[in-house]
N, C-alpha and C positions, 0 to 999 in steps of 0.2 A: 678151596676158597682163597686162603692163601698165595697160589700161584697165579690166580686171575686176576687178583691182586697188581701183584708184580708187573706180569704181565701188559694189564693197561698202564701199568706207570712208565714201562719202558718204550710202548708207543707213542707216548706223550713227551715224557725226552728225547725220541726220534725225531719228532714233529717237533719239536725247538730249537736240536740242536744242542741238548745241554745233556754231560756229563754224567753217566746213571752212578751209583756203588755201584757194588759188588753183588751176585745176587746173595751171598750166604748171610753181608749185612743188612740187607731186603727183608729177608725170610726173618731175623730177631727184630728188627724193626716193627714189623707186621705183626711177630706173638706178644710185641709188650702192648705194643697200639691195636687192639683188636677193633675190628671193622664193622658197621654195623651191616644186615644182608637184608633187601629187599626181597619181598616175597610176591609172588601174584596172588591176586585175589578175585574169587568169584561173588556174582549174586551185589556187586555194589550198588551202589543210589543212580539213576540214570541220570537225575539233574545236576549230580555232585559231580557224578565222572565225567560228563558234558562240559560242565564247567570247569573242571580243572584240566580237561583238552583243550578250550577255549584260551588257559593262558598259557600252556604249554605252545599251541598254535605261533600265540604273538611274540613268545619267547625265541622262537624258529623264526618267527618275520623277523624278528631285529637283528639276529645272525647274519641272515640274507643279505639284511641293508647293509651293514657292515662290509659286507663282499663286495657290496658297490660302492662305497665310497663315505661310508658314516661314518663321522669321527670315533672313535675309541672311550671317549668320554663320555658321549651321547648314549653310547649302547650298554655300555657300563650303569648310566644312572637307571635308565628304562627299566632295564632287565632285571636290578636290583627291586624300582617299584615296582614289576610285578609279582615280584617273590613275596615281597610283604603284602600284597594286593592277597597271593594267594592261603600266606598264612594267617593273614586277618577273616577269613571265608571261609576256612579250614576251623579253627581256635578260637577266635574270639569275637567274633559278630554276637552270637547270641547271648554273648554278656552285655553287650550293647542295647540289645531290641525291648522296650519295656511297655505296656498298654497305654500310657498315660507319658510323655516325652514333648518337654519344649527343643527338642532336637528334633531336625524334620526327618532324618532319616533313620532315627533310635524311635519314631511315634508309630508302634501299629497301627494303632485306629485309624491313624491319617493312610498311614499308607495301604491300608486294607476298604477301605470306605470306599461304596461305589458310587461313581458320581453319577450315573443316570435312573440307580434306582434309590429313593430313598428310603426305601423300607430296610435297606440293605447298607445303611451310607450311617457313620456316626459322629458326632460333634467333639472334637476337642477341648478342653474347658481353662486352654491356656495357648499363649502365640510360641509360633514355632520361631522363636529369635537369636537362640545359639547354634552352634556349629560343631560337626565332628569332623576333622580334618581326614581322617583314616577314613570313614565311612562314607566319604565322598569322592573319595580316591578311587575306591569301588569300580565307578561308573566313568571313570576316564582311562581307564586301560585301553579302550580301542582308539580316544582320539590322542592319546599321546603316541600311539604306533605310530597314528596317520599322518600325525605333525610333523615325524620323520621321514615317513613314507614321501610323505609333497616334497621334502625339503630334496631328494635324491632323485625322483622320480625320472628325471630328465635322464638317466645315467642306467636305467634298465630296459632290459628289451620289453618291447611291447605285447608278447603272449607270455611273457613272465607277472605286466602288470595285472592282466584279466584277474590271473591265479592268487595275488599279493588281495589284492582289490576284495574276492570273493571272501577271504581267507580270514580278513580283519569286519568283515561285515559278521559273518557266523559266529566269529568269536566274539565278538561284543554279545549278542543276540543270547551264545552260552551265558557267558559271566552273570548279562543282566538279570539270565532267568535262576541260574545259582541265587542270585542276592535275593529276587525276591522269594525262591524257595526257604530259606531261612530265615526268613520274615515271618512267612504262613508256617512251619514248624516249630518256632518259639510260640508263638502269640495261638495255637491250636495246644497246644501242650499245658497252656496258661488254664484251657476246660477241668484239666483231669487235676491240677493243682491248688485249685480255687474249692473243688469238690472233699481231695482230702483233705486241706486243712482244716472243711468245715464241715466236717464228719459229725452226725450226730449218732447217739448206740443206735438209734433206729431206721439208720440209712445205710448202705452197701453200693458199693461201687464194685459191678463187674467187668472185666476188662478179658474179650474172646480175640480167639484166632486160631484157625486151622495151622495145624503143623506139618512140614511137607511128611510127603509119605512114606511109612515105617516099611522099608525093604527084608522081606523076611531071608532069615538065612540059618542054615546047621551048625551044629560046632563043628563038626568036622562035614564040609564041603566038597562034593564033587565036584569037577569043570561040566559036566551036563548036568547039575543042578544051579548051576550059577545063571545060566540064561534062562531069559524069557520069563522073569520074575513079576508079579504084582503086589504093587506096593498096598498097604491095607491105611487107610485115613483112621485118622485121630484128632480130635476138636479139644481145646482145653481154654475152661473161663477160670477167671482167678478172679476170686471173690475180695472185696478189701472191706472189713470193720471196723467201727472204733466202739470196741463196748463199753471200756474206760478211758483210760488218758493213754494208752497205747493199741499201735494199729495189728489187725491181726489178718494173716493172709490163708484160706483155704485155694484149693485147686482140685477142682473137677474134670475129667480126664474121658471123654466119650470115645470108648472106637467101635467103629463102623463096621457091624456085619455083613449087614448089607444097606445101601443105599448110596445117594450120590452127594456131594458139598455144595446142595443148592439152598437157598431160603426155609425151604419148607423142614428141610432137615436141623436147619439151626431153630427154625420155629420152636420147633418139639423139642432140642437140646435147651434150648431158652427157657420152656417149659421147665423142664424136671431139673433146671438147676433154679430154680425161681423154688419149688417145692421142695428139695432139701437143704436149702439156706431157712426155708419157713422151719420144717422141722427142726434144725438142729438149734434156732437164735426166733423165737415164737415172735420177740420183739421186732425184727424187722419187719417195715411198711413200706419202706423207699426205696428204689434203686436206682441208679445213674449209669449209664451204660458207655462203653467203648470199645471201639476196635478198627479195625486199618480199613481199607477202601475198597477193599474185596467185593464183589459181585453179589455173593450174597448176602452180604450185609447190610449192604449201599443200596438197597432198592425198595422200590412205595410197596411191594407184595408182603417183606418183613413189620416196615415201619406200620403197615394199615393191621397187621395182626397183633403188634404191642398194642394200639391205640383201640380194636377189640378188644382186646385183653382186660388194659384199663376199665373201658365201659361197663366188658360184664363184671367185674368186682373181683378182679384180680388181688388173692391177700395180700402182696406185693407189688404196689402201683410202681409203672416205670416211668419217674419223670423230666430224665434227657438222656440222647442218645446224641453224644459227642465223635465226631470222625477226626483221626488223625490226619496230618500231610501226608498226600499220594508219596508211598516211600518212605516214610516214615512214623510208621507205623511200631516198630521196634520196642519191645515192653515187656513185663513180667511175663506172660506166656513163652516168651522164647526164650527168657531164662529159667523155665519150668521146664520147654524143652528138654532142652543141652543135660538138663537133671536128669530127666525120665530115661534118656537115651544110656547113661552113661550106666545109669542102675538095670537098666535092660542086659548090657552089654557087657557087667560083671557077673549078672546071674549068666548068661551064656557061656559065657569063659569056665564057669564052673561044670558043662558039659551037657547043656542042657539047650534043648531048639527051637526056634523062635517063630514059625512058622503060621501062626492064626494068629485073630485077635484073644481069642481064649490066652493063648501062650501067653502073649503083649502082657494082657491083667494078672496073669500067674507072676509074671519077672518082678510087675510094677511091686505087687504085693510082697514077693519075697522078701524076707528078714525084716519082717513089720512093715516092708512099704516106705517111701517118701511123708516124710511130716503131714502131718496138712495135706494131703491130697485123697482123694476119694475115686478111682475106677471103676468104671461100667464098661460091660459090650453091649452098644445096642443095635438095635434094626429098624429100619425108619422106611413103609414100604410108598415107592415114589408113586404107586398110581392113587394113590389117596388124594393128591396133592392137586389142590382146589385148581379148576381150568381155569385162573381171571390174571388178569396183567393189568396190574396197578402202579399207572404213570405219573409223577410226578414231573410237571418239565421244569427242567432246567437241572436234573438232581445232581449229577456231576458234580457240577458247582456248589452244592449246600452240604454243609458239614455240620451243623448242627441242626437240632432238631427236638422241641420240648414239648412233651403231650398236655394240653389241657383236654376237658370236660367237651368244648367246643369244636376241638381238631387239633392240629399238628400244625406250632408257628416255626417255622424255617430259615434258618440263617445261613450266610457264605461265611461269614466267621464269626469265631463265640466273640459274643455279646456286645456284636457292630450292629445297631439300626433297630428297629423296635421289631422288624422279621413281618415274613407274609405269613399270613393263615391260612391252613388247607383244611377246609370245613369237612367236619365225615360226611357228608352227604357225598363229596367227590371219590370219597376212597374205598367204596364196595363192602365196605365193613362186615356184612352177612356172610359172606364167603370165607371170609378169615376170622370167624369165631370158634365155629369147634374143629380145632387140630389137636388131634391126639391119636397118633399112630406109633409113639415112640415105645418100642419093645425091648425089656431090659433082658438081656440074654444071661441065662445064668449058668449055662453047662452048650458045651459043644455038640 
């Protein structure tokens, strides 16, 4: 690390013209001043990395301009606001963002409100008449390029402009959709906060998601057992209560004997954790539900079997189902993960191999198991799985979602607009009453 160090420092004194030390005064320089290392990273936010391409992009255009003839000054200030353009997007936007803001660009409501639907669109109860200088800064990165851009254009070749031209249109296009994802990620997060503060002993908020999948492996490994591996699925809901003045967390941990991570399979996992929250706390009657944007979650075949559920007298009525932002979705479950993984992977170290689901619930259990959490292997068999396809249109777009007696009212964000009603007469409701194929596996 150290030498690369150096290294680039003495290309950059070549490229000046100025004076390096010594390399041996380099190398103590480097061990008192330690360096901080970038690292790559997999699996990031698509709208985040977009966006911070986006002013990487303009940071490159203003280089360029410089090469043609931009004052030194000009490109200097630029470059500096887009550093802070991207550290305020990075850090601290969503300390800005608040439901309720006579700031036009700190007001979700306003800026989540759709203006051609009004079922969907919600009212402000104050004027939007002060300013955030930072947060308007935002959305001028691309025309403060441009204003430079015009000011030189005369001075670059003309299949260099096409490429400048296309360059700063995209990146505006990134940055602006960063801003408003951050918008829709505060003010969606706002669901699951409004819920636990107002926890009562006889409500539970469950919070699901599939974890990717568990690669089985020996302690001691061949190279022709390394290939050609199948990963085994595991589902885990984290249950949240307040039975007193403090909140308390279980985790149910389902893995897959056989079956696939469609609807029908969280159906039935939905199920038998609805049933041993009943058994373990008799008190609970309510549930609030969450989780990320996932395919099986996000669809009218799930949503028409809770709102079954409901109808027939489910002891556990479920009365919203909140969606996170595409992407961020990020939440107790996957720091329930990272736990389970790590306790798997000290009981193997002990000489022991990982190979089934059975094994999975043997590690999870070893030396009492994780706090709080409870493992099953189940089987969940796919041809049960009712033939009907329950379409909501437009579902994409709707992230919440709250069951009355009536049907299912539908919102694009929590609790903008009074929402449309989807009557059960539309959602096939017979079909999705009795699921129950979920088999608790107790022995291999």
């Amino acid at each position: 690390m150290a030498s690369r160090v150096i290294q680039l420092y003495d290309i950059f004194c070549k490229s000046t013209d100025f004076s390096s030390l010594r390399r041996s005064s380099l190398y103590k320089i480097v061990k008192l001043c330690a360096s901080s290392q970038k690292t790559s990273l997999q699996g990031l936010d698509n709208t985040i990395a977009d966006g911070m391409k986006g002013i990487d992009t303009l940071e490159r255009i203003v280089r360029k301009l410089n090469t043609f003839g931009l004052d030194t000054t000009s490109t200097k200030e630029v470059t500096l606001f887009l550093y802070r353009t991207s550290q305020h997007l990075k850090f601290d936007i969503k300390g800005h963002i608040a439901f309720q803001s006579d700031v036009v660009n700190h007001c979700s409501t306003y800026a989540l409100s759709d203006n051609k639907e009004n079922d969907f669109s919600g009212e402000c109860q104050h004027e939007h008449d002060n300013s955030c200088s930072v947060c308007s800064a935002v959305l001028q990165c691309e025309s403060k390029v441009t204003d430079l851009y015009k000011e030189i254009q005369d001075n670059i070749p003309s299949e260099q402009k096409e490429e400048i031209e296309h360059d700063l249109e995209m990146s505006g296009k990134q940055i602006t959709a960063w801003h408003s994802h951050c918008i829709r990620t505060v003010h969606q997060d706002k669901a699951k906060q409004d819920i636990l503060s107002n926890l009562k002993p006889n409500e539970v908020l469950v919070i699901m998601d599939w974890a990717m999948k568990f690669i089985p492996f020996l302690h001691r490994e061949k190279q022709a057992d390394f290939f050609g591996k199948k990963g085994m699925s595991w589902h885990f809901a984290c249950a949240v209560t307040k039975p007193k003045d403090q909140l308390e967390l279980k985790c149910f941990i389902h893995i897959l004997d056989d079956g696939v991570q469609g609807w029908f399979t969280v159906a039935n996992i939905l199920s038998d954790v609805m049933v041993a929250l009943k058994k373990q706390n008799p008190m609970l009657t309510c549930a609030f539900l969450k989780s990320d944007n996932a395919g099986c979650y996000h669809c009218g075949s799930l949503l028409a079997f809770i709102q079954a559920q409901n109808l027939k007298g489910a002891p556990i009525q479920i009365k919203q189902y909140n969606f996170s932002e595409a992407q961020s979705g990020k939440d107790l479950c996957d720091s329930k993960t990272s736990h389970s993984k790590l306790h798997i992977l000290r009981y193997a170290d002990e000489g022991h191999d990982v190979t089934s689901p059975f094994d999975m619930k043997q590690a999870l259990e070893s030396y009492g198991g994780l706090r709080g959490t409870f493992t099953s292997v189940v089987s969940v068999d796919k041809h049960l799985e009712p033939k009907v396809s329950i379409k909501i249109p437009g579902i994409n777009q709707l992230n919440n979602f709250q069951f009355t007696e009536a049907g299912i009212v539908v919102r694009k964000a929590y609790k903008i607009g009074n929402g449309k009603m989807f009557e059960n007469s539309k959602l096939s409701l017979r079909q999705c009453t009795d699921i129950d194929s979920l088999k608790v596996c107790l022995s291999a």
